[in-house]
N, C-alpha and C positions, 0 to 999 in steps of 0.2 A: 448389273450386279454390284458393282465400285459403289453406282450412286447410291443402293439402297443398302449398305454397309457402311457406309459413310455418315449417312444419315442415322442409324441407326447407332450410332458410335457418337452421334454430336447428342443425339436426344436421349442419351443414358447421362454423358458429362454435363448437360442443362438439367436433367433430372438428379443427379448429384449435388452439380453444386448449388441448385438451390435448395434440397434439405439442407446441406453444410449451411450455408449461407445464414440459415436460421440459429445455429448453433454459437454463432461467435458474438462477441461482443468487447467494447472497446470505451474507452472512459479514463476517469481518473477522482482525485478528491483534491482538496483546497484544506491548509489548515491555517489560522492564525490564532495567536496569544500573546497575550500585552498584559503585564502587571504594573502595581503602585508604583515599580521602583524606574517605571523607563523601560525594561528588561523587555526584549520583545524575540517573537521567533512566527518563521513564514514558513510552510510545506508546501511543497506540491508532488504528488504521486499518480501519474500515469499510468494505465492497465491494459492488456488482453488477454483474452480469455476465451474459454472454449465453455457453450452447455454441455458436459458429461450427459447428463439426462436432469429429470423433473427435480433432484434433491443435490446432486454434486456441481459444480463452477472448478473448472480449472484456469490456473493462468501464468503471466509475468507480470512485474511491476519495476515501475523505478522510483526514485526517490529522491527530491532535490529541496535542499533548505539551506536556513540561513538563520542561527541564532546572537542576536545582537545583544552582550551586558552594556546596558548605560554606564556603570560606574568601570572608568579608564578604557571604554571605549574598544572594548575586545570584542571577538566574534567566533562564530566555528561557521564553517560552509562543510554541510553535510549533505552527503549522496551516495547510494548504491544500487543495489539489482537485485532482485529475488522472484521466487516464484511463492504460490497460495493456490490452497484447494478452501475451497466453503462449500458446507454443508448444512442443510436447509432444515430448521429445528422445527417448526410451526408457520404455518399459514392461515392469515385470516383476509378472505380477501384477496386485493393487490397487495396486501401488507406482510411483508414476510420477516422473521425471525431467524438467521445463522449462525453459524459459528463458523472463524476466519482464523486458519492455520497458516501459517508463515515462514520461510525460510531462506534468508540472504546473507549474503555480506555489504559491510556497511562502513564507511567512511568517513572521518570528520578531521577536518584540515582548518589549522590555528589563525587568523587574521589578528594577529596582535603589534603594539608599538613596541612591545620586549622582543628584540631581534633573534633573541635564545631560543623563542620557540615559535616564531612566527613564520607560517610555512609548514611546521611540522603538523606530520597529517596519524590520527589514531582508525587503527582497523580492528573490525569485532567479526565475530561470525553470529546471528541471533536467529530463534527460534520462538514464535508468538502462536499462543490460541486468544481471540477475543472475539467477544459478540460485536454483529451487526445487525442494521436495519435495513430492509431496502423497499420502495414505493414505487408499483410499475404504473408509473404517470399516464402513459399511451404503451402500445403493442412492443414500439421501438425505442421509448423513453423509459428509462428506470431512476428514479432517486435514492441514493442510500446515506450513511451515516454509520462510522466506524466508532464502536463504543471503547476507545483506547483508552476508559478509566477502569474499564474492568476487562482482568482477565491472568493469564499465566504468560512467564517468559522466561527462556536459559540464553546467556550466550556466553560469548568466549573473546576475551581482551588479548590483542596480542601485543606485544612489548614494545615502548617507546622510552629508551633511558630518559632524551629532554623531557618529555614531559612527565617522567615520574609514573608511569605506567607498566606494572609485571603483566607477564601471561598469565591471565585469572579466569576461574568460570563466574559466570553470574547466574543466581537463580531468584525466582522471584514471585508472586500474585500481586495483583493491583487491584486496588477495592478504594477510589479516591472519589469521592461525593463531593467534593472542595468546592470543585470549580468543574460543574458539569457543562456548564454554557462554553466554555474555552473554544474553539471551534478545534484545537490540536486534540482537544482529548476526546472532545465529539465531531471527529474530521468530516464535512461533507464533498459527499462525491456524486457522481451523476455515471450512466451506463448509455451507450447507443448499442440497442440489439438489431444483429443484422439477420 
């Protein structure tokens, strides 16, 4: 009786966790942008996530960069944590249309040769809706593209006297056609579904 209880107990949790198993997924995106002047900046954002079902993605993310000015040789290293739900506007195909809601706090800490404020690190609290793409390459491979030129954003600055920064809110829409190629403002990312 043990044995066929037992049994019964492993092939409920093998029948479990592999519907689960279908549900999650894990990835991230790559961003770069380079202007005339030198000026450069690098992203990278790591993800996981859960399928909610056929139209909702739940998840975490992080966020790691590094924007370099050419002229005097300043920088910011920027990183934080959040989480996002997307929600699935149209499908054609493997090809899908979302929209990518957001919500972290967010960090960026000074690399400068001015001693005043080198080190000093600024924190926000933000909020983002923006579209995305995403291309399911294979069953287990997904392609996507985060359209960070268009979309909606609030956040909230918190006070740094050195560097000259009140507690402020920010509000915002982004509708920037400029420089659609930028890979920052068209981040590409990639998905492994398990």
């Amino acid at each position: 009786m043990k044995k066929i209880a037992l049994t019964s107990l492993l092939a409920v949790f093998a029948i479990s966790s592999a519907n689960a198993a279908t549900n999650y997924f894990v990835g991230g995106s790559l961003g770069l942008i380079t202007d005339d002047t030198h000026d450069s900046q690098f992203t990278m954002a790591p993800e996981f996530g859960w399928k909610l079902n056929s139209n909702w993605d739940l998840g975490v993310m992080a966020e790691f960069g590094y924007n370099h000015h050419y002229a005097g040789d300043d920088g910011l290293y920027q990183y934080g944590a959040g989480m996002f739900a997307r929600y699935k506007v149209a499908q054609l195909g493997g090809l899908k249309l979302l929209l990518k809601g957001t919500a972290g706090l967010e960090f960026g800490t000074v690399a400068s040769d001015n001693d005043a404020i080198d080190g000093e690190t600024l924190t926000s609290l933000g909020v983002s809706i923006t579209p995305m793409i995403t291309y399911n390459l294979t069953e287990s491979f997904t392609l996507y593209a985060n359209l960070n030129f268009l979309g909606v954003y609030a956040g909230y600055d918190f006070e740094n006297k050195d560097l000259g920064v009140d507690d402020s809110w920010r509000f915002g829409a982004i509708a920037d056609s400029d420089n659609v190629m930028n890979t920052n403002d068209f981040q590409i990312g990639f998905l492994y579904n398990f």
